[in-house]
Backbone as CSV, one residue per row, in Angstrom:
resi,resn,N_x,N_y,N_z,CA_x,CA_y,CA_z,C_x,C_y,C_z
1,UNK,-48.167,-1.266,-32.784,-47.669,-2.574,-33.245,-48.669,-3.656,-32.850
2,UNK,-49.139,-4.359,-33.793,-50.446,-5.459,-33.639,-49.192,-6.663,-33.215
3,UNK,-49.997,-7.430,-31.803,-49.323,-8.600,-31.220,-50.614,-9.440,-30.932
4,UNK,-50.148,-10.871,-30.874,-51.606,-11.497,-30.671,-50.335,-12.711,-29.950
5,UNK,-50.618,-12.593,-28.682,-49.932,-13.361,-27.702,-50.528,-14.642,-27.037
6,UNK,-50.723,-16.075,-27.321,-51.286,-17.429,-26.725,-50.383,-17.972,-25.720
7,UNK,-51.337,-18.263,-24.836,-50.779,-18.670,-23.995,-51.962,-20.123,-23.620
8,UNK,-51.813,-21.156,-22.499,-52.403,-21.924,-21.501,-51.871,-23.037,-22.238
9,UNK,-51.403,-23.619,-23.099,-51.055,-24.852,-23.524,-49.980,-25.672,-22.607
10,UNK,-49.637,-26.871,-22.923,-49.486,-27.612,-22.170,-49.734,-29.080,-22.059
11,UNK,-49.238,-30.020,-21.509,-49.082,-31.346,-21.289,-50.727,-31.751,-20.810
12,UNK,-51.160,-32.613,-21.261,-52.518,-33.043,-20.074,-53.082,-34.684,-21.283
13,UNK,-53.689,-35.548,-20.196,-53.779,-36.765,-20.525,-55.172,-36.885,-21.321
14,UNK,-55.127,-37.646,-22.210,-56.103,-37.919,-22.814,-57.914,-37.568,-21.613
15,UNK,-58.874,-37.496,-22.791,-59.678,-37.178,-21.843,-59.739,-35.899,-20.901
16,UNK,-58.541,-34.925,-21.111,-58.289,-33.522,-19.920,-58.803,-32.392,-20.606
17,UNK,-58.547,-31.251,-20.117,-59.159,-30.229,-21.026,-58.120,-29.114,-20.592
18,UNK,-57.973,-28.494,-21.172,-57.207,-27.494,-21.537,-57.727,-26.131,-21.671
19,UNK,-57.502,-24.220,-21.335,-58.040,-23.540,-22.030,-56.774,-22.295,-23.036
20,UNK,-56.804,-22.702,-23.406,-55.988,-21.337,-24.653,-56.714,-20.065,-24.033
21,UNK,-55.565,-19.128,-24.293,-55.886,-17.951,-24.180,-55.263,-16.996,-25.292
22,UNK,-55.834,-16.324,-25.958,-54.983,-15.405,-27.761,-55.453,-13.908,-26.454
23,UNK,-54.420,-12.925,-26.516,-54.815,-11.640,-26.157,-53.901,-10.796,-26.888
24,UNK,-54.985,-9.754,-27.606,-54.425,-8.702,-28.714,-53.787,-7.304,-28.022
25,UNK,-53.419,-6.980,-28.693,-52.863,-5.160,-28.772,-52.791,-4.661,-29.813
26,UNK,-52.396,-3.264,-29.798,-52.468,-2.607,-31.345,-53.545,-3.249,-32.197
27,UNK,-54.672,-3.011,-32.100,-55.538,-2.743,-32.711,-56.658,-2.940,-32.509
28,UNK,-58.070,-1.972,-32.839,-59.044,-2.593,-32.623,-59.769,-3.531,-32.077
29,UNK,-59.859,-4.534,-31.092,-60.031,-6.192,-30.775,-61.249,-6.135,-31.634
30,UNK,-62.404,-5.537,-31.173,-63.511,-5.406,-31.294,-63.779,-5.917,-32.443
31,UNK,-63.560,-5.163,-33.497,-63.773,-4.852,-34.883,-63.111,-6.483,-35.740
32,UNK,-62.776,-6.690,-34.718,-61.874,-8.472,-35.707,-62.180,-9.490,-35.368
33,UNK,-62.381,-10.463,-36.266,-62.800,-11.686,-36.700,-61.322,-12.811,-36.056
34,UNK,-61.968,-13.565,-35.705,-60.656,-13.908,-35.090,-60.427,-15.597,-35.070
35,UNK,-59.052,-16.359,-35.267,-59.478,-17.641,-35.529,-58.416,-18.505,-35.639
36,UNK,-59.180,-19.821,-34.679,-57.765,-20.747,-34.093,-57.291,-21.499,-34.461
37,UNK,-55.954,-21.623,-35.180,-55.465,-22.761,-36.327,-54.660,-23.872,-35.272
38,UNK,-53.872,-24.521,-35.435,-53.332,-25.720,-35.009,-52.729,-26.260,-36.297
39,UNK,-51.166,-26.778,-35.826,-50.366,-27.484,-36.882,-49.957,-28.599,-36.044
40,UNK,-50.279,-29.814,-36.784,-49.215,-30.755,-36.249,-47.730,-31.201,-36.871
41,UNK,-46.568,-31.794,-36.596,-45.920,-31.989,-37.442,-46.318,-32.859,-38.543
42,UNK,-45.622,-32.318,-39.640,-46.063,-33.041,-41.551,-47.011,-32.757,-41.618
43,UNK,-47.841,-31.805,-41.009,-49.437,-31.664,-41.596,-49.393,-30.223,-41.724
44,UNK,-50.150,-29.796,-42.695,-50.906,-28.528,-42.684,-51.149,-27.660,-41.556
45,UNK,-51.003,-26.310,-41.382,-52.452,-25.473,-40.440,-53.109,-25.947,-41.251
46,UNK,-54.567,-26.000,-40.008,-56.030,-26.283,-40.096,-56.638,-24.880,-39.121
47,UNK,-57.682,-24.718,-39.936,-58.207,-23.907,-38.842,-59.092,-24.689,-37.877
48,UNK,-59.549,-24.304,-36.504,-59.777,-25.282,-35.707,-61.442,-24.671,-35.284
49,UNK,-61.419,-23.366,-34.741,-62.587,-22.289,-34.918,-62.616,-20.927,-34.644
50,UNK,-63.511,-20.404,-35.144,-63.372,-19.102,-35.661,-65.139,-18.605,-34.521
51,UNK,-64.562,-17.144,-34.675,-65.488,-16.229,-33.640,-65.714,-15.245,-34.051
52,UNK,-66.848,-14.437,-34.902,-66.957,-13.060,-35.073,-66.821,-11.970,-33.810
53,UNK,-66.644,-10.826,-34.261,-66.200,-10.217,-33.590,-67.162,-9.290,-32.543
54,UNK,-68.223,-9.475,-32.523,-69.929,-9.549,-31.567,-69.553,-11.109,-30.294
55,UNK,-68.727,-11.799,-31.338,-68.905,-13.059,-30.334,-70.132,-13.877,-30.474
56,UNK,-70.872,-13.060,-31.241,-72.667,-13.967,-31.405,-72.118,-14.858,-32.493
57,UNK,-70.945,-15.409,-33.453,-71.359,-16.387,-34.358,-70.148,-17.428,-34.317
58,UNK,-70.229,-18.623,-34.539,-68.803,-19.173,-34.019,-68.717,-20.709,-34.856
59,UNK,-67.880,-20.990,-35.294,-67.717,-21.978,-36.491,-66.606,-23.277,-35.978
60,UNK,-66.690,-24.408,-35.895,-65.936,-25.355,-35.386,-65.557,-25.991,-36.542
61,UNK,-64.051,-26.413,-36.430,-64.338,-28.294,-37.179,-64.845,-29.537,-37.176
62,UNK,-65.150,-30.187,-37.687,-65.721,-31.009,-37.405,-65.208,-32.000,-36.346
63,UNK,-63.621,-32.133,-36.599,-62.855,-33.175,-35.789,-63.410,-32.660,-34.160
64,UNK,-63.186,-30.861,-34.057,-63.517,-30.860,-32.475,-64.696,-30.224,-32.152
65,UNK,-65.647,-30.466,-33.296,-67.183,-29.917,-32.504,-67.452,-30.539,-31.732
66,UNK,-68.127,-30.144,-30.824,-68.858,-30.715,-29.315,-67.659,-30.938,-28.059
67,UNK,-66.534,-30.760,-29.011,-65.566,-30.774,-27.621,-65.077,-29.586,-27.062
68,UNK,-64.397,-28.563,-28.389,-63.969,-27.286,-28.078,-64.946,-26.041,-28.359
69,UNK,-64.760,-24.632,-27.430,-65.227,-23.780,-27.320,-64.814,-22.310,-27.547
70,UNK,-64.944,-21.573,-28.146,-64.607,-20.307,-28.637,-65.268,-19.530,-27.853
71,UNK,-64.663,-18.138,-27.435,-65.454,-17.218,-26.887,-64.636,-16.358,-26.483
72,UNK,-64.874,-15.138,-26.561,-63.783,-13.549,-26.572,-64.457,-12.839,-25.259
73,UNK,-63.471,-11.741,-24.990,-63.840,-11.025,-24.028,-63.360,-9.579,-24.643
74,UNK,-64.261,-9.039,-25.423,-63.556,-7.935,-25.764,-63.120,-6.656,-24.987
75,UNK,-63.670,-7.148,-24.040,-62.829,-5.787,-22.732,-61.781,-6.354,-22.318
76,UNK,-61.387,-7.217,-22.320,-60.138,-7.596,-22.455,-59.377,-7.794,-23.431
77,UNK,-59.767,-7.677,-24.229,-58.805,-8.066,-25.763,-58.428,-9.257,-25.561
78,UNK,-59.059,-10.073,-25.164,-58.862,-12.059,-25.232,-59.678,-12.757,-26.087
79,UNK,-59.689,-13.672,-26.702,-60.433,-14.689,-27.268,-59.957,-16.187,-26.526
80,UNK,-60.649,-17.010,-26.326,-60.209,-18.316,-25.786,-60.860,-19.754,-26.152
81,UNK,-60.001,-20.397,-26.101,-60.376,-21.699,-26.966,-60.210,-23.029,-25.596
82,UNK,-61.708,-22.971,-25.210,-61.543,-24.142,-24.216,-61.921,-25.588,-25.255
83,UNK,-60.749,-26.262,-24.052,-60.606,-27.975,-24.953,-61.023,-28.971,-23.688
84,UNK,-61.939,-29.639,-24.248,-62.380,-30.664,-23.745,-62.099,-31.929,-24.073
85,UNK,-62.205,-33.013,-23.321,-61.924,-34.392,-23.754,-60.652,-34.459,-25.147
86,UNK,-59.739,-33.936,-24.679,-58.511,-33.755,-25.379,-58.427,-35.553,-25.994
87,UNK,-58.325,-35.402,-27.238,-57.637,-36.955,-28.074,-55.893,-36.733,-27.964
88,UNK,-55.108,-37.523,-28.257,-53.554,-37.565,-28.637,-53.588,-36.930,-30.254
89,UNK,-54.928,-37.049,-30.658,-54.383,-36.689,-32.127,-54.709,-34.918,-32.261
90,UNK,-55.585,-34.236,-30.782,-55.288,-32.525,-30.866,-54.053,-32.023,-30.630
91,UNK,-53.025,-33.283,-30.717,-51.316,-32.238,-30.462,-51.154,-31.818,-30.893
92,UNK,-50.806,-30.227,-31.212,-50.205,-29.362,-32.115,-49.740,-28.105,-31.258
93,UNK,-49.270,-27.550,-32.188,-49.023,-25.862,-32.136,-50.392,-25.532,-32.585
94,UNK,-51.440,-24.709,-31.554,-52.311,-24.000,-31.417,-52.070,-22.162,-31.943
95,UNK,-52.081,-21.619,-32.909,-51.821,-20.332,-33.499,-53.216,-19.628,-33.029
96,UNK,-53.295,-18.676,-33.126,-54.397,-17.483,-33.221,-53.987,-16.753,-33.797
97,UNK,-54.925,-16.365,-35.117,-55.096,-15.682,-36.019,-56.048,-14.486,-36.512
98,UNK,-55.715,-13.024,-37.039,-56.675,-12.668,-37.722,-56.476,-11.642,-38.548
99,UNK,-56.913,-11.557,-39.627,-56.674,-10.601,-40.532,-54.966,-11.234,-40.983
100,UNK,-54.411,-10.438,-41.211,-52.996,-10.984,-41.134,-51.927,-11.314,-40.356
101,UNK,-52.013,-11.362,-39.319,-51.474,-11.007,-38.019,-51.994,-12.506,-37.549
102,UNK,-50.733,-13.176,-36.987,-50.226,-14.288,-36.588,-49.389,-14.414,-35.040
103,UNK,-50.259,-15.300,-33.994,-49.067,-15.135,-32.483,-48.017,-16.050,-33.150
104,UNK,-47.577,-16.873,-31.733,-46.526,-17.081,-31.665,-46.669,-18.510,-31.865
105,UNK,-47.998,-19.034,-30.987,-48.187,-20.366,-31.108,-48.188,-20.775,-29.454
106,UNK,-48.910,-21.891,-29.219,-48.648,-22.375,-28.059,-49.261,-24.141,-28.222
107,UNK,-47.555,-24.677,-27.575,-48.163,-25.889,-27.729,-48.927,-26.814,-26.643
108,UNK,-49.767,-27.845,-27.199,-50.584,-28.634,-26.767,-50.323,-30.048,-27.004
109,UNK,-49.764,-30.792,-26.385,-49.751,-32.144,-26.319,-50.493,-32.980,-25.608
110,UNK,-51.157,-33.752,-26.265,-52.179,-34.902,-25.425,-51.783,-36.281,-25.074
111,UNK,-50.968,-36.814,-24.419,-50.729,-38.105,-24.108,-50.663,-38.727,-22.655
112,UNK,-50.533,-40.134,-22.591,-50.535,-40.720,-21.259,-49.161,-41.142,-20.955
């Protein structure tokens, strides 16, 4: 049974940083492409960034290039999304995604 479980979210003030943690089972880690959406309320998922599955190639949005960081541990079956200099407007439900297979979500709120 494929599970993709997030966890580290949480309350923290503008300017804080945060790190997500996505860790898989049932299946492969290795072999998957893997990739971090975020919903806020009335808005869309967005994807936020994405990590091949070498870990050598890694794709941001624009809203959080230079702030957030992607990077897997495939002996662990983790991928993690460190957040830096958090805005009020990265609040969301943080998802990890891949292939078809969807966690649970973990939320992230940024305020003072």
């Amino acid at each position: 049974q494929v599970q993709l479980v997030e966890s580290g979210g949480g309350w923290v003030q503008p300017g804080g940083s945060l790190r997500l943690s996505c860790t898989a089972s049932g299946f492969t880690f290795s072999n998957a492409v893997v990739n971090w959406y975020r919903q806020s309320p009335g808005k869309e998922r967005e994807v936020v960034a994405v990590i091949t599955n070498s870990g050598r190639s890694t794709i941001y949005a624009a809203s959080v290039k230079g702030r957030f960081t992607i990077s897997r541990d495939n002996g662990k079956n983790t991928v993690y999304l460190q957040m830096n200099s958090l805005k009020p407007e990265d609040t969301a439900v943080y998802y990890c995604n891949c292939w078809d297979y969807w966690g649970r979500g973990t939320q992230v709120t940024v305020s003072s």
